[in-house]
N, C-alpha and C positions, 0 to 999 in steps of 0.2 A: 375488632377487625379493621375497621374504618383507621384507627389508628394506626395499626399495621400498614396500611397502606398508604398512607400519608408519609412514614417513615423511608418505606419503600421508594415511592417516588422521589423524595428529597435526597435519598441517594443515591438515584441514578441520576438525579441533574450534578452533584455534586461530584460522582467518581468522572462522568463526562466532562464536563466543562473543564474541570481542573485540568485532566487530560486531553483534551478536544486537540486531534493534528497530531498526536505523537503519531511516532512512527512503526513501522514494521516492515517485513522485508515481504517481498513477491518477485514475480518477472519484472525485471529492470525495475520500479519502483511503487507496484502493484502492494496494496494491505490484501493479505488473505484470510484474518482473523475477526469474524464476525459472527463468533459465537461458539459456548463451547460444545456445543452436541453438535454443532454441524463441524467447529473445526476433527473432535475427535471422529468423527467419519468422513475426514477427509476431504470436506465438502463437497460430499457425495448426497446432495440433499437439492438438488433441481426439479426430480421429481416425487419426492416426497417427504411430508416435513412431521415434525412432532414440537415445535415453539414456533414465534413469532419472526424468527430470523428469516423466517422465507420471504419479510416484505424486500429485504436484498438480493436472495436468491434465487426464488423465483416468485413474485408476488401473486401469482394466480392461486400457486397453493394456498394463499390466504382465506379462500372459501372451504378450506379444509379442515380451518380450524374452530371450535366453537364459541360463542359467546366472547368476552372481550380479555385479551388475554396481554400481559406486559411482562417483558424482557429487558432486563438489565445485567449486564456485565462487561468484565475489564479482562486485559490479557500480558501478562509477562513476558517481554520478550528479553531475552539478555543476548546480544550477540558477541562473537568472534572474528575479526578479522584481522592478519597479518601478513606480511608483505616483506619477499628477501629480495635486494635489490643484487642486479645482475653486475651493476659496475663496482659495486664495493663489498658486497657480499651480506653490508651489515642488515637484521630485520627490526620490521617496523612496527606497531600497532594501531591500530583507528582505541582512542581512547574508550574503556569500559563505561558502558552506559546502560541502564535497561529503560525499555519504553514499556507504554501501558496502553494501548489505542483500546477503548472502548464503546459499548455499543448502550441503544436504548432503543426497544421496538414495540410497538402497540397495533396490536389488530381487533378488531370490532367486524363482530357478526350480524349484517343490517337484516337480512332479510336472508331465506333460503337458496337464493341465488347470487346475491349480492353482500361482497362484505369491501371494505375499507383498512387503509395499515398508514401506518406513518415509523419512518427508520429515522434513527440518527446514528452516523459513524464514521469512520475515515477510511475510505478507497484509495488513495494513497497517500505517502508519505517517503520520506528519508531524511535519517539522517547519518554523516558521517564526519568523523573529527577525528585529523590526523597530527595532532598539534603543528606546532607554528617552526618548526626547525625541522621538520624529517624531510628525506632528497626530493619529492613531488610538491612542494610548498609553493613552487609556483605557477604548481596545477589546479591544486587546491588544498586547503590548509582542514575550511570545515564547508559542510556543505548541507543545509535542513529544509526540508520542503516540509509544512503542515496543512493539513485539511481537515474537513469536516464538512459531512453533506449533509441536508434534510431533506427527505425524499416523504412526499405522504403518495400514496397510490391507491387504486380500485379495481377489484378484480370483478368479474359475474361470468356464471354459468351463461353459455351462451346457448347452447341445447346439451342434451343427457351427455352426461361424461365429459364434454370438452368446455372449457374454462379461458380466459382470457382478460388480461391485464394492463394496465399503464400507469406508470405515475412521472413524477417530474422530481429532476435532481436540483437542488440548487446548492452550490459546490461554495465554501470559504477558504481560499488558498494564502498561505504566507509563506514566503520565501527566502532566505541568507545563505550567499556566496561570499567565501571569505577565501582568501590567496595573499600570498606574496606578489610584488608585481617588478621590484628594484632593488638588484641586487647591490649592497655597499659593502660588503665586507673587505674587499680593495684598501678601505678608507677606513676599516675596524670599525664598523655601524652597522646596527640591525639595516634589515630589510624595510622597503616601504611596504603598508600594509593599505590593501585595498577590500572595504565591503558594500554589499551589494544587496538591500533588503527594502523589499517590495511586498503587496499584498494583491488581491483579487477575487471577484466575485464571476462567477461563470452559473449556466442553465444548461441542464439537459437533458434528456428523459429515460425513462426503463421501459421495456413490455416483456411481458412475461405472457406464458401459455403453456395448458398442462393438458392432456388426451390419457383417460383412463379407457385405455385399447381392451382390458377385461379387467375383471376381478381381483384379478393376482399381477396386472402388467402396465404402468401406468410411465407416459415418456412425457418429457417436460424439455419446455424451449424458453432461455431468458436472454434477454440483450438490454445492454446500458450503452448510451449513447456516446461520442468524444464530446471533451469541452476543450475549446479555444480559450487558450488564457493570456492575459497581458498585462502583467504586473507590472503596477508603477510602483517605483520606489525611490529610490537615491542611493547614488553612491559615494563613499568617505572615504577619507584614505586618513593611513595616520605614520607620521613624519618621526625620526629620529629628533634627537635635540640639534637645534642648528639649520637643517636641511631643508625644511619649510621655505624659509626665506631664499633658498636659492632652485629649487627645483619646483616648489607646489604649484607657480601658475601653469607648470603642465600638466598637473593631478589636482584640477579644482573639486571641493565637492561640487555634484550636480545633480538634477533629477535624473533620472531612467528609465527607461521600460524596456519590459525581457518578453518577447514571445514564444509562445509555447504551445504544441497541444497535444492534449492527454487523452489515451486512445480508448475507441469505442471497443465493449468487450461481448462476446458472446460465451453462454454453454448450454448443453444439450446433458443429459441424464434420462436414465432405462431404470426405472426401478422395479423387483421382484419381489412379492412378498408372500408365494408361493411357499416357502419352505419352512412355515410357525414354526417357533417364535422368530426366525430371523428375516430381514429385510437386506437383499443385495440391491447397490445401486454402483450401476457404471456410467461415466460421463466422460466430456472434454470440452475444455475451453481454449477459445481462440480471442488474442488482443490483438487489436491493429496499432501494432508500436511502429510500423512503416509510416503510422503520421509523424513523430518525432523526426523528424528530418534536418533539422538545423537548430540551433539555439541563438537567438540572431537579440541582439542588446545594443538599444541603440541610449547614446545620453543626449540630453539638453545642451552642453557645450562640449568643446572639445576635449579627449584627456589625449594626452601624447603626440597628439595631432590629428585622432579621429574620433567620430562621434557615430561608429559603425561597426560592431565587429559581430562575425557570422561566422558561426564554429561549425563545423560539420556533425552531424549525427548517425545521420542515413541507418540508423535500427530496423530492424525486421518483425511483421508481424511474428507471433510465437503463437507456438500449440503446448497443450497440457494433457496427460490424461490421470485421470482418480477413480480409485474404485475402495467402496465404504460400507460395511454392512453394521448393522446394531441386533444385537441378540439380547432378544426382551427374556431376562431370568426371571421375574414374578412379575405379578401386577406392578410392581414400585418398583424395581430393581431395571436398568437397560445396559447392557453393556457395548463399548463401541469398538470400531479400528477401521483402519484404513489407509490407502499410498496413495503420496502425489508425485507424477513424474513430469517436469517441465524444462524444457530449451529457453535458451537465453536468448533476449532481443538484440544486443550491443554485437556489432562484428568487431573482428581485430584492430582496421585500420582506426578507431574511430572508440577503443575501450579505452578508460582514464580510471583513476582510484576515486574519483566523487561517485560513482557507482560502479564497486566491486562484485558485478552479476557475471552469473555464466551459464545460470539454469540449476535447478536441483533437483535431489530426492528427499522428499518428506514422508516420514513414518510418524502414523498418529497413531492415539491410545485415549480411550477415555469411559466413561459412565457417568449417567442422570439416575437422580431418586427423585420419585414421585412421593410427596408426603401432603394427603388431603389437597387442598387449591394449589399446591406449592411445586415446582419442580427444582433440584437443585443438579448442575452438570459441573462437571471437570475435565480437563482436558492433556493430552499431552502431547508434544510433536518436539521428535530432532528432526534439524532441518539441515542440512549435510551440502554446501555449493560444491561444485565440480572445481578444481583447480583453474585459476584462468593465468596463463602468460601475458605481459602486455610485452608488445614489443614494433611499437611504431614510434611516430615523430611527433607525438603530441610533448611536450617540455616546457619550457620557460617560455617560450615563442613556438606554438606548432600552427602558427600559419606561415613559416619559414621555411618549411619543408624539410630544415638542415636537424639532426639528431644533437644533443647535445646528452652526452651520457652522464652526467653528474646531476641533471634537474628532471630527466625525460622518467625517472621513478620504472623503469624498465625491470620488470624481473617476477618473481611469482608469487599470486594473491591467493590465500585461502579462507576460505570463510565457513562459520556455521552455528547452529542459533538454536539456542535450545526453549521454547516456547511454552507457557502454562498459559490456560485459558478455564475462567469460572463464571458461572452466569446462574442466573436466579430468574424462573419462571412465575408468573402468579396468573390464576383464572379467576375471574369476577364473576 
């Protein structure tokens, strides 16, 4: 057994770390895939939990769970997005990719009142690659955000039935912005090419709290804090043959840094387990993406003649709601489902294709087998975005105000993502 679990662990450091930061899709650039019995019920799982995942979703319930128990799993995600462009008709694609953001969770039951968790996993991410020649290329070509947090946390009974939580986040971010920035073709030359890759380390906290109102009726409150981030990095650029020598001292490379912040998030969940064998849970969650306000990037010397540019964002916080229930068919057997419906942060003036969001509908599906210490889950969700038109002035220059319809990538984005999610529970 000891061996067993030696093995166990060595594959959760190994499926993580190789993975650590990929990506997934959410509100504007939100990961929602942190585990499969909580994604196939729609993570509908605030106020009551059955694995380790709740040191993310709500850590109080961590007193719920027994003895020391570990979580590891990965998630599929293969997306879709395509783009028909208004001025020419012809469509696009962001190149096929699948990601695999994965989790590692451990909770430990100290005392009857008192237990402890530690999460590893990535709360957000993106990425998008529309290769290097399609009409928005000098809005953006590719575009990848990575993370990975480690959050350890404590929960304890604070009097009968009501529970109470904190831990701390400490967030790993890496960043690459890639574009076109100079058009040559005039002069029969590719484009100059400009990238932008930075990293950063950010703090910030979780509380969690759960109120078992009766027997059958248990309501749960979680919040995760914003992080301020400020990626340093450098930016390159890379020259045709010949063209270095006569334009580069206005695109030197330089350092950088990008400011940024990524919004604090709350949810709420009603769970009923009134109706053996089945457990309803209703929820919703609210981000404050109204922090994303600007995306402001400043260099160490000049490129083009400034060392300043401030892109507008002005996003909206968003609301969600889900509802999840799991029907326990034997002792081992649990079967799951659930809907997620959510509004998109980005308004019109101010959407671009580096985040083709608009809000969606998710439909999940899934089951866990219990077998002796073991829990094994799977999972399933389409994820279906809402159509979004773009149609302002963001282009080759959209701090010009002036449209230019042959770069501004004007026209209609669809996207949708079809997600597998597996995970492996063990009880010590």
């Amino acid at each position: 057994m000891k061996k067993g679990i030696f093995i166990l662990l060595v594959f959760a450091c190994v499926i993580f770390f190789v993975s650590a930061g990929h990506k997934a899709y959410g509100a504007g650039f939100t990961v929602n895939t942190q585990g499969a019995t909580s994604l196939g019920q729609a993570n509908s799982v605030i106020a009551h939990t059955d694995d380790p995942s709740s040191v993310f979703f709500n850590p109080a319930l961590t007193n719920k769970l027994d003895r020391t128990q570990i979580e590891i799993g990965t998630t599929l995600i293969s997306p879709s997005t395509e783009f028909r462009s208004d001025a020419t008709g012809r469509d696009f694609e962001i190149k096929d990719d699948q990601f695999y953001p994965s989790i590692l969770f451990i909770t430990h039951k100290l005392s009857d009142k008192l237990s402890a968790g530690l999460g590893v996993f990535s709360n957000f991410g993106l990425s998008t690659d529309w290769g290097k020649t399609w009409e928005g290329r000098y809005i953006a070509t590719k575009t990848e955000l990575k993370t990975y947090t480690v959050n350890p946390v404590v929960s304890v009974q604070v009097i009968p039935d009501v529970y109470l939580a904190a831990g701390i986040d400490v967030l790993f971010l890496n960043a690459e912005l890639k574009n076109k920035i100079l058009n040559l073709s005039a002069l029969g030359l590719p484009d100059i090419a400009q990238k932008l890759e930075g990293d950063d380390t950010a703090i910030g906290f979780n509380l969690g709290m759960l109120v078992d109102l009766s027997k059958d009726i248990s309501l749960g409150l979680a919040y995760r804090s914003a992080f301020k981030i400020d990626i340093n990095g450098d930016v390159t650029h890379n020259f045709p043959n010949g063209v270095k020598s006569v334009v580069g001292p206005l695109f030197p490379d330089t350092g950088a840094q990008i400011s940024i912040r990524l919004p604090a998030q709350a949810n709420l969940g009603i769970a009923y387990k009134g109706l053996k064998p089945l457990t309803i849970e209703i929820g919703g969650r609210w981000e404050g993406w109204s922090s994303f306000d600007e995306l402001k990037i400043k260099t160490s010397e000049l490129i083009a003649g400034n060392n300043e540019i401030i892109m507008p964002k002005e996003w909206k916080d968003i609301y969600s709601f889900n509802i999840g229930a799991r029907y326990q068919v034997t002792n081992s057997v649990g079967l799951l489902a659930g809907y997620i419906y959510e509004n998109g942060p980005i308004p019109d003036k101010t959407f671009d294709p580096s985040v083709p969001d608009n809000g969606s509908s998710m439909y999940c599906v899934g089951a866990d087998y219990r077998y002796k210490n073991f829990m094994f889950g799977i999972a399933y969700d389409y994820q279906e975005v809402r159509p979004r038109n773009k149609n302002n002035a963001i282009d080759d220059n959209s701090l010009d105000s002036v449209v230019n319809p042959t770069t501004s990538a004007n026209g209609t984005y669809k996207t949708h993502l079809h997600i597998v999610s597996a995970s492996i529970t063990y009880v010590f």
